[in-house]
N, C-alpha and C positions, 0 to 999 in steps of 0.2 A: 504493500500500500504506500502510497506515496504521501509526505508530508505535507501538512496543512496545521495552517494558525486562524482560527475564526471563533467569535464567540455566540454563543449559542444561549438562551434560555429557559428555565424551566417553569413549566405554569400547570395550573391543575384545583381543583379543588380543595377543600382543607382533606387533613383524612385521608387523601389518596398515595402516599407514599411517598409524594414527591419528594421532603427533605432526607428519607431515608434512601432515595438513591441518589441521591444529590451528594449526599454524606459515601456513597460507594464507588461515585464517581469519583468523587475530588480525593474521598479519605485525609490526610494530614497538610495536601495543598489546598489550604479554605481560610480565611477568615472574615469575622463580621464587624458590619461595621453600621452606618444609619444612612436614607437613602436621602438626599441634599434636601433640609429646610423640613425634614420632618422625621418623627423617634420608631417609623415602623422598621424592621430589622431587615439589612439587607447580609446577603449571602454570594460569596464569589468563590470560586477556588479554581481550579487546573485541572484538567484531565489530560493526562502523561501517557500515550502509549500509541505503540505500531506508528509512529511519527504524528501522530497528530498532536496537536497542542490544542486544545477549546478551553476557551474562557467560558467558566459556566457560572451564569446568572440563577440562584435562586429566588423566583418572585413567591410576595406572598399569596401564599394561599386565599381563591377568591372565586365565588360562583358565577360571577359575573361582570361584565364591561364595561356596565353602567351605573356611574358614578355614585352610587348609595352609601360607599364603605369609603375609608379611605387606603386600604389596602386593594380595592379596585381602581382608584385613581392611581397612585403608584403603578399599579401593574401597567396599567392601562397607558400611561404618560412614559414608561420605560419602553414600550413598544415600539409606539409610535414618533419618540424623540430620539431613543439611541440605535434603534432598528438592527438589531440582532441579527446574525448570517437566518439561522435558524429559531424557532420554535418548538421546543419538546413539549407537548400537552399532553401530560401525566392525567390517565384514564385506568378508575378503577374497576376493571375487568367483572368484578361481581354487580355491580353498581351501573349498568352501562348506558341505561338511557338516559339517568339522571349528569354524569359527565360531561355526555357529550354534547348539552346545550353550552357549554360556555365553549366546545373545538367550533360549535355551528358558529359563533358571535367571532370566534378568530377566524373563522371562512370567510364570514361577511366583511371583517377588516381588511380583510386581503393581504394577511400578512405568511410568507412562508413559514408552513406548521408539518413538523412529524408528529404523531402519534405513539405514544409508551402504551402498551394493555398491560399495565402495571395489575399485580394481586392477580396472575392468573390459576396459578393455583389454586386460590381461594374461591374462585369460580369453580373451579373443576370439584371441589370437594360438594362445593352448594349444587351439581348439576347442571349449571351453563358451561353449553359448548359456544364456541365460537368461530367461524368460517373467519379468518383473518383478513385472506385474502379476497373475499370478496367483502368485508368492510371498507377493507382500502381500496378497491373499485369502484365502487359506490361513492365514500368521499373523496377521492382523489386524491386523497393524503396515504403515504409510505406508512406501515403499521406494524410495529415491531413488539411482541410480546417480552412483558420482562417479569422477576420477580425481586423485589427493590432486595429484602431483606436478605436474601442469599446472595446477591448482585448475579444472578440469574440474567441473561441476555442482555446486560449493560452492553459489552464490547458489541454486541448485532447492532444494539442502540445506535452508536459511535457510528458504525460504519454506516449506517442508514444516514445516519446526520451527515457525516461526509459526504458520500455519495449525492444526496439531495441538494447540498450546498455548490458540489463541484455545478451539478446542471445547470445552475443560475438563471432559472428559468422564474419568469413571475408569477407569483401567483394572483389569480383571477380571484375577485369577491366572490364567493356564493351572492348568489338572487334566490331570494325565499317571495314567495304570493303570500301575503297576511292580508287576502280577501279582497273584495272588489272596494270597498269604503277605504283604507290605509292604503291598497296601491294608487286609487287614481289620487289621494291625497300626497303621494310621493313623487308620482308623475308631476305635478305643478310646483314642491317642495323643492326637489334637485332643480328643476327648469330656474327657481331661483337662487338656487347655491351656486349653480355654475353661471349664470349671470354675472351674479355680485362677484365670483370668485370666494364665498364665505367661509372659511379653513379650510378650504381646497389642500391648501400646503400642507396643511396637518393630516387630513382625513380624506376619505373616499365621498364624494358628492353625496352617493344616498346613504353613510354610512351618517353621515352629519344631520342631513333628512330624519334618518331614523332615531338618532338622539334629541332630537327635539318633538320628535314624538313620545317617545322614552321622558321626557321630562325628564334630563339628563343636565343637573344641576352646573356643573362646570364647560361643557359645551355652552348651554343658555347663555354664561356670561363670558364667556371667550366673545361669541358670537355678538355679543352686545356691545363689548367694546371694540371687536373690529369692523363692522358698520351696523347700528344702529337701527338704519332704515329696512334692509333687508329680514337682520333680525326680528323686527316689528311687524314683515308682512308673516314671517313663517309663523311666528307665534299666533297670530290671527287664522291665522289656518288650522294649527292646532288644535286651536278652543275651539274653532265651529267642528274639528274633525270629534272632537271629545263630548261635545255637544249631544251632536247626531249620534255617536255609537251610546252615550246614556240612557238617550230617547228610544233606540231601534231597541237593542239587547240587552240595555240594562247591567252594562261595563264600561270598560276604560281602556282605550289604546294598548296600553302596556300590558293587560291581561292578554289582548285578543294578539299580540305581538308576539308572547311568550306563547298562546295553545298554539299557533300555529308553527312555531320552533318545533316545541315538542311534537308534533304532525310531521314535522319533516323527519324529525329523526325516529318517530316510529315507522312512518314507513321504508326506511333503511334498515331496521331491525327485522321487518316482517318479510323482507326477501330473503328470506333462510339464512341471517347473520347471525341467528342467536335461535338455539334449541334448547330444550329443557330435558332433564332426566329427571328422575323419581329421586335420585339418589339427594335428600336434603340434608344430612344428617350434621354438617357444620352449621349449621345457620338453626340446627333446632338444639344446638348446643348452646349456640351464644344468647337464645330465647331464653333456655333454662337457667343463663346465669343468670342472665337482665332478671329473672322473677324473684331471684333471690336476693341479688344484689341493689334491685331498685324496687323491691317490697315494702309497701308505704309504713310499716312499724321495723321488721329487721333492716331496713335499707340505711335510715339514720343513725342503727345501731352500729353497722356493719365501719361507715365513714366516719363512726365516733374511735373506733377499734384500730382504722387505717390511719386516722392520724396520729394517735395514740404509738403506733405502731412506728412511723415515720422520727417521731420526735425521741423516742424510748432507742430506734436505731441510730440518729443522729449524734444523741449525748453519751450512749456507749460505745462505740466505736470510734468517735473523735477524740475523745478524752485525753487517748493517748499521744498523738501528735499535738493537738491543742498543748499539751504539757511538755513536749519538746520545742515547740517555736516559742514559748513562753521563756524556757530556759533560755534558749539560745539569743532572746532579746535581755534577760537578766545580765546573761555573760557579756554580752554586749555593753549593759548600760556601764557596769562592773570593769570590765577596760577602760574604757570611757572615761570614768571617774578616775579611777589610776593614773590614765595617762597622760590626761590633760590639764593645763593649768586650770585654777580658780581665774572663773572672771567666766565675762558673757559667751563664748563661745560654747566652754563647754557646760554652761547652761543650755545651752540652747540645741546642743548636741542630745546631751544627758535627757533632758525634760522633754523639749522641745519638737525632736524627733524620735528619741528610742522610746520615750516611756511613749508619748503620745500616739504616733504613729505605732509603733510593735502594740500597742493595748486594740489596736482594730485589725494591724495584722493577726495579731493570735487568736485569732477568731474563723482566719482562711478556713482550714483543716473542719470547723465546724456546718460552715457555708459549704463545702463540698461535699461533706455529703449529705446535707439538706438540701440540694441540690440534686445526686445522684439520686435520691428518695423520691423528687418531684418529676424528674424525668423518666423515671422508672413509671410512676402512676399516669403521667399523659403519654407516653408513647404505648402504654397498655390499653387505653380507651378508659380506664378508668375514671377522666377526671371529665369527659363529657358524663357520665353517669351521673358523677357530682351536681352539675350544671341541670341534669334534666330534675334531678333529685328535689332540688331548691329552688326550682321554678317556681311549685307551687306554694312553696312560702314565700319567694318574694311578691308575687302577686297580692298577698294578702299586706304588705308593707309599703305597697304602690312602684313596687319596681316595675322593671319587664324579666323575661326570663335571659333576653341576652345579657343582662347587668351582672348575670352569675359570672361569665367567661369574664369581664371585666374584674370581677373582682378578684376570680383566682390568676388573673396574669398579675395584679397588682400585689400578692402575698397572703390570696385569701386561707391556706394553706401554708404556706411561709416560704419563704424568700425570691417575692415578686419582685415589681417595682411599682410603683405609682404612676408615671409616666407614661408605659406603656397603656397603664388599666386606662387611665382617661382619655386616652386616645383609642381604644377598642370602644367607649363609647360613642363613634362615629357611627357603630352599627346600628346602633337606637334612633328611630326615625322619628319618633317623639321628643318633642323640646326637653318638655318636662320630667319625661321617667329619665333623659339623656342628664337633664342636670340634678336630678335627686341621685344618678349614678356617678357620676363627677365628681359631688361634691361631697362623697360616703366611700368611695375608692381607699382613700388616702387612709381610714381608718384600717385597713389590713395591715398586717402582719410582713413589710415588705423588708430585703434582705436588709437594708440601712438600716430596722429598726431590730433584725437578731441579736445584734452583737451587744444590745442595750441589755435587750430581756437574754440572752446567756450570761453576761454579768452577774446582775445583777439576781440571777435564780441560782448561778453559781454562790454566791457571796452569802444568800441567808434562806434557799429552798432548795439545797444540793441533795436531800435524801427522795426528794422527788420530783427532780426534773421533768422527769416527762411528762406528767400530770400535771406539771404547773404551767406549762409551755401549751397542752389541751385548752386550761382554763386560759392562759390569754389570748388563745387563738378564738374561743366561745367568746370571749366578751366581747373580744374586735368586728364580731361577725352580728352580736346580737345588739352592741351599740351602733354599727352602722346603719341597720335594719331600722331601728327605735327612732332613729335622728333622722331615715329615709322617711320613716312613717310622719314624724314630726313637719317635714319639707313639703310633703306632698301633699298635710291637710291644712298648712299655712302660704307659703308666698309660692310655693308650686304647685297652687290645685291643676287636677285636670283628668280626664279619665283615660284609664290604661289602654295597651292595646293589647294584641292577640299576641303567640308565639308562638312558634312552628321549629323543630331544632333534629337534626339527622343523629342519632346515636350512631358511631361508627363499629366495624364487628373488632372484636378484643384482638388482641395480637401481642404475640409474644416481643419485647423488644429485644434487638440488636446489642450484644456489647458493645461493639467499637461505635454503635448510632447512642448509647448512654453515655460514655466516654465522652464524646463529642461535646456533647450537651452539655454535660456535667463540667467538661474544661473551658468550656466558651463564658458560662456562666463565672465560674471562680475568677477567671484572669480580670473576668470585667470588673470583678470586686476590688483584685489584690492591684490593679492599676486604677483604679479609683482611688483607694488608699495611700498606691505611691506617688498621687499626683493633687486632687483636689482634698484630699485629705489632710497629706505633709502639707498642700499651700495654705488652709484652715490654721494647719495644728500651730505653723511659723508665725503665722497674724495674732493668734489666740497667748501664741506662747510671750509674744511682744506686748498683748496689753498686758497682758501678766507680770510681767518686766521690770514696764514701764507705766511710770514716769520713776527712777530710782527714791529709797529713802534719803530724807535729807543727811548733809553730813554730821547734823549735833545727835541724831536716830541713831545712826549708825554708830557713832563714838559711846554713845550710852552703851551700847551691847558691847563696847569692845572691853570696856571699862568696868562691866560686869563679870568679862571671861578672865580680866587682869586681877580682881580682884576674888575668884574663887581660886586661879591659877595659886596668888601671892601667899593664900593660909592654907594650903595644900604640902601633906609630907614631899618631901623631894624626889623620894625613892616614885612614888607612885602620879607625882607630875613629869617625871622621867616617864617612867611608863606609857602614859597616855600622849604625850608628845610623838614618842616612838614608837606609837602602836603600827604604824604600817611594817614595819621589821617584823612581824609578826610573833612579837613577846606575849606571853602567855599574862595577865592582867589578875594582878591580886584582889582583894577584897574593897580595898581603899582605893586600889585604882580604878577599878568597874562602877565605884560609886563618884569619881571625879569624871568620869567619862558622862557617869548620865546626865550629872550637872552640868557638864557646857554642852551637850545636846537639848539640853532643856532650854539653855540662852540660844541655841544656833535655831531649837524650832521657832521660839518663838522669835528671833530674827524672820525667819524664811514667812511667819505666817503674818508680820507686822507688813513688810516687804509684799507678801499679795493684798491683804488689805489694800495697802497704798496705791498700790498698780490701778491701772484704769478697768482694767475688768474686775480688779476688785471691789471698787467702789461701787460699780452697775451694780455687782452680788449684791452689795451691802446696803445699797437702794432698794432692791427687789425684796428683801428679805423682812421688808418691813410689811408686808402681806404673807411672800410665800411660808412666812412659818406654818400658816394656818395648815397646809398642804406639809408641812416637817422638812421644806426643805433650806438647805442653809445654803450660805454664800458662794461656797464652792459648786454647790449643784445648781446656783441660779446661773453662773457663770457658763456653764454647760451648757445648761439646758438656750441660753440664748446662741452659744454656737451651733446648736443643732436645728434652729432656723435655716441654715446655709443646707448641711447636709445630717441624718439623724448618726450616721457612726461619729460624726466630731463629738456625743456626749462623753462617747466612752475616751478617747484622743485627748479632750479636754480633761476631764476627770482625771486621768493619767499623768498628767501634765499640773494640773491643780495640786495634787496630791506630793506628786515628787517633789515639786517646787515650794509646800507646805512642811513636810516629812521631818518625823525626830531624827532621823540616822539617815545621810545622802544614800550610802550604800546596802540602804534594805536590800533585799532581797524578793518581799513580799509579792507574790502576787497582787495584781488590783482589787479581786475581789478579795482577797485575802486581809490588805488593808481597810477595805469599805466594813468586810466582817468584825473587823479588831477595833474599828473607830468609834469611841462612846457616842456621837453624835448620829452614828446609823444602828438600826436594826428593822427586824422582816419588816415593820409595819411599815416603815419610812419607807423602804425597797419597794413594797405593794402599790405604798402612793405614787411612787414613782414609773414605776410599770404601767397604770392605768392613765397617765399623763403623758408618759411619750406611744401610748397608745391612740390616741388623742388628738393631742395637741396640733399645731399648724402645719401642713405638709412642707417639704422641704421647698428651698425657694424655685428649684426647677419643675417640680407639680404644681406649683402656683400661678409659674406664668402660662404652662402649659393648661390648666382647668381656667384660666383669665382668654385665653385664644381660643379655646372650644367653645367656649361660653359665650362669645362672642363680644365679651366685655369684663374690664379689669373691676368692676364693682363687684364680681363672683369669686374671683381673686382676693380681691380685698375683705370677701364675708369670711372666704376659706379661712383665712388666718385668723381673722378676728373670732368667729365663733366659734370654730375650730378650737382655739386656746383658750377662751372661756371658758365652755366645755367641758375640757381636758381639766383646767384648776378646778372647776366646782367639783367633778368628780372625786378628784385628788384631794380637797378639804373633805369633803362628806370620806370616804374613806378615812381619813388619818383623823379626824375628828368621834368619827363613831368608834374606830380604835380603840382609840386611846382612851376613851369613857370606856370601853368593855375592858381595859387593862391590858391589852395587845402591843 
């Protein structure tokens, strides 16, 4: 085979395999990255072999071309802006009439497309046969069977793709009849596209026609502002086309656009493309789980057990790595201290970076595999089960049921994000269940906010982690519900709409496709932390700083260490002088040692006072006691505005730069455990407040842009952390009256 460099696409349905052969193609040449000017995830990698070279594009997952989602605008604007040699449209073989309404919408695009019969196995076990060859006669597209998860007919893939590419032949639109009312209304529609030239550049004449029938939001206003006039007659056409079909049949354009898709693609099925056998016996297996697994009293029991399960695997099998990067940032801070002068540097070293930064690194090991746990559960089908599961309870809180997939992308389960979830709100076609989902997202459980709640459960509910990590995952899910319900019978009335959702059939996942997932996810944490993290922890570490103690402050503690040093035996001021020689410290000397650690803490904690985040603390704290928390934790909790891991970074950094002995040792929760000023109760209050409280500043601007206004932005934070402290008092206040 002869060499070749082109890059090529892959598209398809959610569910259909696509990123698991996407992940068999590419394997270890892939990374992800965001697709320009928006957070949905984009995928690239290489496929190496028999001399080809293909740049492979994974698009998201999407049913369709018309602009509803924004994962359909993306797909859809990558198409047709960066134009691909090829298109792979990943078609799930068991599933087949339902697929191949979005290959008919890339026919009519006119854009070169191969066909994947991805899951063909999984048809053969369900009874569908399939005539290959004559599907790919019929649509005129090359049709190459694969099975993603073995990488089963990849290299066929490949050479189809090449082969198709070398011909360089164009491909023609499909022309579909959508009835005698939409054709002649397209006959006069194109006659005006191609007049005006109206995104000609962009699009196919009747393909633009047809989006403006479609009521296809981003066309409409492309088209409006590239002329105005023209756009104004179609639109008129439209409404009387929409009109008339109300009056005749008692529907809408867009329905009678989609039966007759589906009409083309059944009668491509019913020329002997697709037979059936008796043999069902896979599909009445995955019946029998769904009955058990999504059984309206075991079904919630069952996902009480899996998370349970998830969190109980996380914190026993992390523990042990957790406790080596913990060391290895100890040993670190421990050289550090050794080897560099006193003065700001190795402040800043010491505090600044090791304690700060290492206190959300040593949390990696944790997030992966809470991680490994999550992608284990959705690449099993499992967590669309979820989704169907709690439909019917969101329903009764004024959601809609797609808000579930929202909220488990955001952490509903743990270690989401917030960013993505409110932007999966695009799928919600209602204003309102969209912004009662926006603006409840953020209370999940998402990966910034782990390393808070593994803390702080390490520190004062370590003999039951995982049951405690259950209860914060229940509250996060049953205050955002409470707050939905709240929104939707006050400034968001309005009534719900229907939901309709594909359970997909269970499947076993892929190691090197968990892998994948699992190491995309981590890196994305552990370079967050070595980048917006360190540049938080460096700003945080500076107001902490600064402004220094005056010099008459500072003379007073020296003049205190001079003055315990002056009436001190000699033998054991020798001592303590040369303690780094590592002399073994007598009775008198262990107790002159604790004494100038007692001057030097309270040096270090006169010194944060003074500092400018000190003082913020010491400003806040004249409320937050009510909530039990003190100055150090005010000082936190306001850098976790920015991002939620800088609480634990700051904390870190608070703590060290506070501390009776520079070179503790202690772990963080270790010293939070040891600190008179904390215990569980204080820990609880604080749990249920960064559960809570304001989402970080990149979910804010993002729920301010979906919203279509920064006043929703500006509620997020405000009532959000409201919220979050009334909580956090009623908690620490009822406490503390029951003696807790």
């Amino acid at each position: 085979m002869t060499s070749m460099e082109a890059t090529i696409a892959l598209a398809g349905n959610p569910n259909c395999g696509k990123t698991t052969l996407f992940n068999a193609l590419t394997g270890a040449h892939q990374h992800v990255g965001n697709y320009p000017g928006v957070t949905v995830e984009k995928k690239q990698g290489q496929y190496l072999r028999n001399g080809l070279v293909f740049n492979v594009v994974d698009l998201p997952g999407t049913y369709s071309l018309t602009a509803y989602s924004l994962e359909e605008v993306v797909a859809r604007d990558y198409l047709v802006n960066q134009k691909p040699e090829l298109v792979i449209n990943i078609v799930d073989a068991s599933n087949l009439e339902r697929n191949l309404y979005l290959a008919v919408q890339f026919m009519e695009l006119g854009i070169p497309i191969g066909m994947a019969l991805n899951m063909i196995d999984v048809a053969e076990k369900r009874g569908i046969q399939i005539d290959v060859e004559k599907l790919s006669g019929l649509l005129g597209v090359p049709v190459v069977t694969t099975v993603a998860r073995s990488g089963k007919g990849k290299d066929a893939l490949m050479k189809m793709a090449a082969d198709r590419i070398r011909e360089g032949r164009r491909q023609k639109p499909l022309v579909i009849s959508y009835g005698p009312d939409i054709d002649q209304a397209l006959i006069q529609m194109i006659a005006i596209v191609e007049n005006h030239q109206l995104l000609t550049d962009i699009y196919p004449a009747r393909w633009v026609a047809l989006k403006y029938i479609e009521d296809d939001k981003q066309v409409l206003e492309l088209g409006r502002k590239a002329d105005p006039k023209a756009a104004g007659e179609l639109e008129k056409l439209v409404k009387r086309l929409s009109d008339h079909i109300e009056v005749t049949i008692d529907s809408y354009p867009e329905a009678v656009i989609a039966d007759h898709r589906y009409g083309f693609i059944r009668s491509i099925l019913k020329q002997g493309v697709v037979t059936y056998q008796q043999n069902l016996n896979r599909l009445f297996v995955s019946d029998k789980i769904d009955k058990v697994v999504t059984h309206r009293f075991l079904g919630p029991l069952i996902m009480a057990l899996v998370v349970w399960g998830l969190y109980q695997f996380t914190f026993t099998y992390s523990a042990l790595p957790v406790g080596w990067i913990e060391s290895l940032f100890g040993w670190l801070g421990g050289l550090a201290e050794r080897h560099l002068a006193d003065g700001l540097l190795k402040s800043l070293v010491v505090s600044g970076v090791i304690d700060g930064v290492g206190g959300v690194i040593g949390f990696a090991p944790l997030i992966m595999f809470m991680f490994f746990g999550i992608a284990l559960l959705e690449d099993s089908g499992y967590l669309a089960r979820v989704a169907f599961m709690l439909d019917r309870i969101f329903r009764i809180f004024g959601l809609h049921g797609s808000s579930v997939m929202a909220f488990i992308v955001s952490g509903g389960i743990a270690g989401g994000c917030a960013v993505p979830g409110v932007m999966a709100t695009r799928t919600l076609k209602s204003r309102r269940e969209r912004l009662a989902t926006l603006l409840t997202v953020p209370f999940m459980n998402c990966g910034a906010k782990l390393p808070v709640f593994a803390l702080l459960v390490a520190a004062f509910f370590a003999r039951n982690e995982a049951m405690m990590m259950v209860l914060i995952t229940v509250i996060a899910w049953v205050g955002a519900l409470l707050v939905a319900k709240l929104l939707r019978l006050t400034v968001i009335k309005g009534a719900s709409t229907p939901f309709v959702m594909e359970l997909p059939p269970y499947r076993a996942p892929t190691f090197k496709g968990l892998l994948i997932h699992t190491w995309e996810r981590t890196w994305q944490y552990v370079k967050k932390a070595g980048t917006i993290i360190l540049a938080i922890s460096i700003l945080l570490w500076a107001m902490m700083t600064f402004p220094r103690l005056p010099a008459e402050t500072i003379q007073k503690f020296e003049e205190q260490r001079s003055g315990i040093l002056s009436v001190a035996p000699s033998d054991a001021r020798k001592a303590v002088l040369d303690a780094d020689r590592g002399l073994k410290l007598s009775g008198e000397a262990r107790a002159l040692k604790a004494r100038l650690l007692a001057v030097d803490a309270g040096e270090n904690e006169t010194a944060l006072r003074y500092s400018a985040a000190g003082r913020i603390g010491i400003a806040l704290e004249r409320v937050s006691w009510l909530a039990g928390f003190d100055w150090r934790t005010n000082i936190a909790l306001v850098g976790g505005f920015a991002a939620k891991e800088v609480v634990v970074s700051t904390l870190g950094t608070a703590y060290s730069l506070g501390e009776v002995d520079p070179g503790d040792t202690q772990t963080l929760a270790q010293k939070l455990a040891s600190n008179p000023g904390w215990r569980p109760l204080v820990g609880f209050s604080l749990i249920i407040f960064t559960i809570f409280y304001a989402p970080c500043f990149v979910s804010m601007v993002c729920i301010a842009r979906e919203a279509g206004s920064w006043k929703w932005g500006a509620f997020s934070l405000i009532f959000n952390t409201a919220l979050a402290f009334g909580l956090s008092v009623l908690v620490y206040q009822v406490g503390s009256a029951l003696g807790f």
